[in-house]
N, CA, C and O of each residue as an XYZ file, in Angstrom:
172
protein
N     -14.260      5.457    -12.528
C     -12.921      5.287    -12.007
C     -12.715      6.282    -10.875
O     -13.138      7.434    -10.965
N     -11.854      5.684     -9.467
C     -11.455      6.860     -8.840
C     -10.391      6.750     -8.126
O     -10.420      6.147     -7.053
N      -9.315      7.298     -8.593
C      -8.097      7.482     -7.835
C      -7.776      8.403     -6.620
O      -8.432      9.367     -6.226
N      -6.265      7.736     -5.958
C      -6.082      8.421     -4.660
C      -4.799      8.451     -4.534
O      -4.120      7.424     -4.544
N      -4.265      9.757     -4.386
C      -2.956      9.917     -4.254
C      -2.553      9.781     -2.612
O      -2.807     10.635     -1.762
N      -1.980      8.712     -2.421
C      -0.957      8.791     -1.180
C       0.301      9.926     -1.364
O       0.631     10.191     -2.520
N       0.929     10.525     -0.360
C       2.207     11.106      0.062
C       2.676     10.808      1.176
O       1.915     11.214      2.055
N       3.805     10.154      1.691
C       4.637      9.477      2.453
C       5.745     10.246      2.977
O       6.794      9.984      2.388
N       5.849     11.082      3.864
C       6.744     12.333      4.358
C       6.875     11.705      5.812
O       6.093     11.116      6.559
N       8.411     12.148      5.896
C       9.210     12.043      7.335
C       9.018     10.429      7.885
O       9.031      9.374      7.251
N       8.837     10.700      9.311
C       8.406      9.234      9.702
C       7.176      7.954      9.193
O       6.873      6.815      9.547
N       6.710      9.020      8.097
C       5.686      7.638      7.402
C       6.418      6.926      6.580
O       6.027      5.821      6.202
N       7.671      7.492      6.155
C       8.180      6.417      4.726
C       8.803      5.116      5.326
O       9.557      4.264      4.856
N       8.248      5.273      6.455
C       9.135      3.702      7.226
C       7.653      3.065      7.014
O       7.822      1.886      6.701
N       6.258      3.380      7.061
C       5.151      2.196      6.330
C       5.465      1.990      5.482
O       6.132      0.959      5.554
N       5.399      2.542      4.056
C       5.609      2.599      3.186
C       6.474      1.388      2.369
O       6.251      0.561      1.485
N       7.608      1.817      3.234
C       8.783      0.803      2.843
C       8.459     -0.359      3.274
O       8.860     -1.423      2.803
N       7.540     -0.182      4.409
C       7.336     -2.070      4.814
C       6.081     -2.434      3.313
O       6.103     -3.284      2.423
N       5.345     -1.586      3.570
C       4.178     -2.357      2.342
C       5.236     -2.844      0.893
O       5.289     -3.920      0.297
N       5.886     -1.735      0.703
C       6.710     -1.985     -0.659
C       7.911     -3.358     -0.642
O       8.277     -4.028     -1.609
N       8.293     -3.463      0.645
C       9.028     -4.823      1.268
C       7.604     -6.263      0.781
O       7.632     -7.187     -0.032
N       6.664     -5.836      1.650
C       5.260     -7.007      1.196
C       4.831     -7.250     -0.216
O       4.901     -8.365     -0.733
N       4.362     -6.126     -0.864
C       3.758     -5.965     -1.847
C       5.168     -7.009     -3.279
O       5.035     -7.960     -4.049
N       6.180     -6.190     -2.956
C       7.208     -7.086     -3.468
C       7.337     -8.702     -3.300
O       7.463     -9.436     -4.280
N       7.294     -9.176     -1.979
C       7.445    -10.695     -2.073
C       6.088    -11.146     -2.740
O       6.288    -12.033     -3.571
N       4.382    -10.681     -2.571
C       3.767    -10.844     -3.484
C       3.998    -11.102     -4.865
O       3.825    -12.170     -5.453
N       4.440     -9.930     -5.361
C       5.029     -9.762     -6.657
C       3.675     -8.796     -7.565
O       3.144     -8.946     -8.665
N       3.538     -7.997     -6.669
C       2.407     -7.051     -6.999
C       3.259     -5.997     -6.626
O       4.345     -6.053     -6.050
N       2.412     -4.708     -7.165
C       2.750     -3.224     -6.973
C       2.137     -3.055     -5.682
O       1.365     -3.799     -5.078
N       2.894     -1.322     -5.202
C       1.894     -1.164     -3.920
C       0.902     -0.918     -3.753
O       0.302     -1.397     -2.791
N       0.159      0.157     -4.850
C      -0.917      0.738     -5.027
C      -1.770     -0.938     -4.929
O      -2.023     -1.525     -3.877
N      -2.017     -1.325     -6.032
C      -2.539     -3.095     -5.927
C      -2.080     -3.712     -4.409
O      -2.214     -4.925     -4.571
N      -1.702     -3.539     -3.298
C      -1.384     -4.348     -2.215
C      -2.037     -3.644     -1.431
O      -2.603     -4.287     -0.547
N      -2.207     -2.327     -1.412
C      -3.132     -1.691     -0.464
C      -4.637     -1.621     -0.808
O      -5.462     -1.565      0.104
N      -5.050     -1.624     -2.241
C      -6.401     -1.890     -2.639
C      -6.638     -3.274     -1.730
O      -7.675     -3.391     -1.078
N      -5.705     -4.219     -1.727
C      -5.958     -5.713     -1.486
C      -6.170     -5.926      0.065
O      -6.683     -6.863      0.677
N      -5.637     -4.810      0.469
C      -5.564     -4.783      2.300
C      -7.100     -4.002      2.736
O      -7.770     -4.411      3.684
N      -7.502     -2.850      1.891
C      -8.469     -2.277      2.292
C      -9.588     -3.134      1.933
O     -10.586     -3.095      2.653
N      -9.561     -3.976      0.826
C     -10.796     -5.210      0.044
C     -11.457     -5.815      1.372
O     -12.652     -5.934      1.645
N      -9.987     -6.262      2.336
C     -10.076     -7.889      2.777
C     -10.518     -7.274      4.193
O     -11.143     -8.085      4.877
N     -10.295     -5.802      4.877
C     -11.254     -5.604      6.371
C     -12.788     -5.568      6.016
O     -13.313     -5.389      4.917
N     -13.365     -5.788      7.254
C     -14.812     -5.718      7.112
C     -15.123     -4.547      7.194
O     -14.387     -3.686      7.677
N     -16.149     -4.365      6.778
C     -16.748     -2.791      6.479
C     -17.782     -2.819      7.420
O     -18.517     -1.841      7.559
C-alpha cells in the first residue's frame, strides 16, 4: 500500500474545489478522482 497526502493552501483551493465540483457529479470521492486522472495519462 502507498499513500499521499495532498495540502491545498491559498490560491490552490480553487483546484481543489473544481476536482471536488467533478469528482462529485461522478459520484466518487476526490482522492478516487485523482487516482482516476493520474491512471488515464500516458506514462
Amino acid at each position: 500500500m502507498r499513500r499521499l497526502d495532498l495540502q491545498w493552501n491559498g490560491d490552490e483551493v480553487q483546484y481543489y474545489d473544481a476536482l471536488k465540483v467533478i469528482a462529485d457529479q461522478h459520484g466518487i470521492e476526490v482522492p478516487e478522482f485523482v487516482k482516476q486522472i493520474i491512471a488515464s495519462r500516458p506514462t
